[in-house]
N, C-alpha and C positions, 0 to 999 in steps of 0.2 A: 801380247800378240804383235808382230812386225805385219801387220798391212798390207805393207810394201810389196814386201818378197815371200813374205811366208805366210802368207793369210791364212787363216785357221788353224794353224798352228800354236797353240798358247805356251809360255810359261812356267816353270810347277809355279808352288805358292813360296818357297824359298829365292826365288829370285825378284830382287824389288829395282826399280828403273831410279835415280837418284839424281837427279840433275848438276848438283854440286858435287865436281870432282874431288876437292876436299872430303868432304864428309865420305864419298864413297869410297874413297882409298884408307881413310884412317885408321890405323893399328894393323892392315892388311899386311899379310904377311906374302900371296902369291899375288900377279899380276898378272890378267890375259889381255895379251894384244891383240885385238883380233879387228881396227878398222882399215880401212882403204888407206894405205901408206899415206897417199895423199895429203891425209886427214891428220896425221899424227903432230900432237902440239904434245910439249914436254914442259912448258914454264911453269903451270901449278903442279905438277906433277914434284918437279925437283925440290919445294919447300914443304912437299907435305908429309905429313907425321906417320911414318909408313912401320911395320911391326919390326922386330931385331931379325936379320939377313933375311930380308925380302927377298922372293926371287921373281922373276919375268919370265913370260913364253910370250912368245909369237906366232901366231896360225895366221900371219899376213902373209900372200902370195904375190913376188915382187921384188925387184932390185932398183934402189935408186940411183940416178947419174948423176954423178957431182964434178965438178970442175975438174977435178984429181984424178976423177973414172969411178967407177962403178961401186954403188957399195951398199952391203947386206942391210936389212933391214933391222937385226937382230945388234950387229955392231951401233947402227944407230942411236937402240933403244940403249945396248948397257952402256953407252958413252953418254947418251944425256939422261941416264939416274946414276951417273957416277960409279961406272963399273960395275953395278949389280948384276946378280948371274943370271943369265939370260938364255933361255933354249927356246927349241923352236916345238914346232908341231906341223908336219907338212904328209899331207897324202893325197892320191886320187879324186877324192869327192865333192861332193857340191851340196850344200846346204841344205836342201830340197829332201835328199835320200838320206842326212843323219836327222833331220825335223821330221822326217817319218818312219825313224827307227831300222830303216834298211840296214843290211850289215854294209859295213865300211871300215878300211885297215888305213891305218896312221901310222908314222915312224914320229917319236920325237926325238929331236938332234941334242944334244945337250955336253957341259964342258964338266958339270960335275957329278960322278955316281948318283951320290946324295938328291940332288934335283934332278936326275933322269928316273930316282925311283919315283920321286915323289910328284912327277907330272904323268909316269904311266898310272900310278893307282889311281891319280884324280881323274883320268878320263877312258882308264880301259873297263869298259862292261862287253857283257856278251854281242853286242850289236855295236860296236863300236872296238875293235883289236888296235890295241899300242904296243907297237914294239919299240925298242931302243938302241940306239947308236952313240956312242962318244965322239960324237959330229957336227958340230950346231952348222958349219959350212955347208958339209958335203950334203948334208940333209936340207939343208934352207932352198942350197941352187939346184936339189933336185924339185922341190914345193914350183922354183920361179921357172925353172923349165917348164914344167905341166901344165903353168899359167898358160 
């Protein structure tokens, strides 16, 4: 249960809290990114023993400013795991209404077929609709607009 933000909200029993990002990434094959850009540290990430063509998503809402100008969150991530493929997950909602099963519609943005199939099956249920685009851009800067 997140306390925090989502008190009462538990859980299932498949998901276990792991402190050590090592162990919890090890032989993982997909990646969710899902904290406050802010937050994002990639240095144990880059050494750790992650499954054959891992892929990444991002359901971060956000663009960061860097010297150079502006840049995706998404480019971030696949540049500090060494180009891994990286799509996004970006829709309307707020935490609150998918932790209580309300319906809610997603777009995931994504650069390969292959990993656009394979993040709509991972998150589309009846109360939760993923559609798909071959856009991990057009899709991300619409996620940071609605920020």
């Amino acid at each position: 249960e997140n306390v925090k933000y989502l008190k009462g909200k538990t859980f299932t029993n498949n998901v276990v809290a792991d402190p050590d990002i090592m162990s919890a990434v090890k032989g993982a094959t997909l990646l969710i990114f899902v904290t406050p850009h802010q937050f994002l540290k990639f240095d144990a990430l880059q050494t750790a023993e992650l499954g054959p063509d891992c892929k990444a998503i991002s359901l971060i809402k956000g663009i960061e400013f860097e010297e150079g100008g502006p840049r995706l969150i998404s480019g971030i991530i696949k540049d500090s795991m060494g180009g891994m493929d990286t799509s996004v997950l970006m829709g309307a909602n707020v935490a609150n209404e998918v932790a209580a099963d309300e319906f809610c519609e997603s777009t995931v943005g994504f650069a390969t077929e292959g990993a656009g199939a394979v993040w709509q099956k991972l998150f589309d249920c009846p109360t939760f609709r993923v559609g798909k685009i071959k856009d991990v851009a057009g899709g991300e800067l619409c996620g940071a607009v609605k920020k």
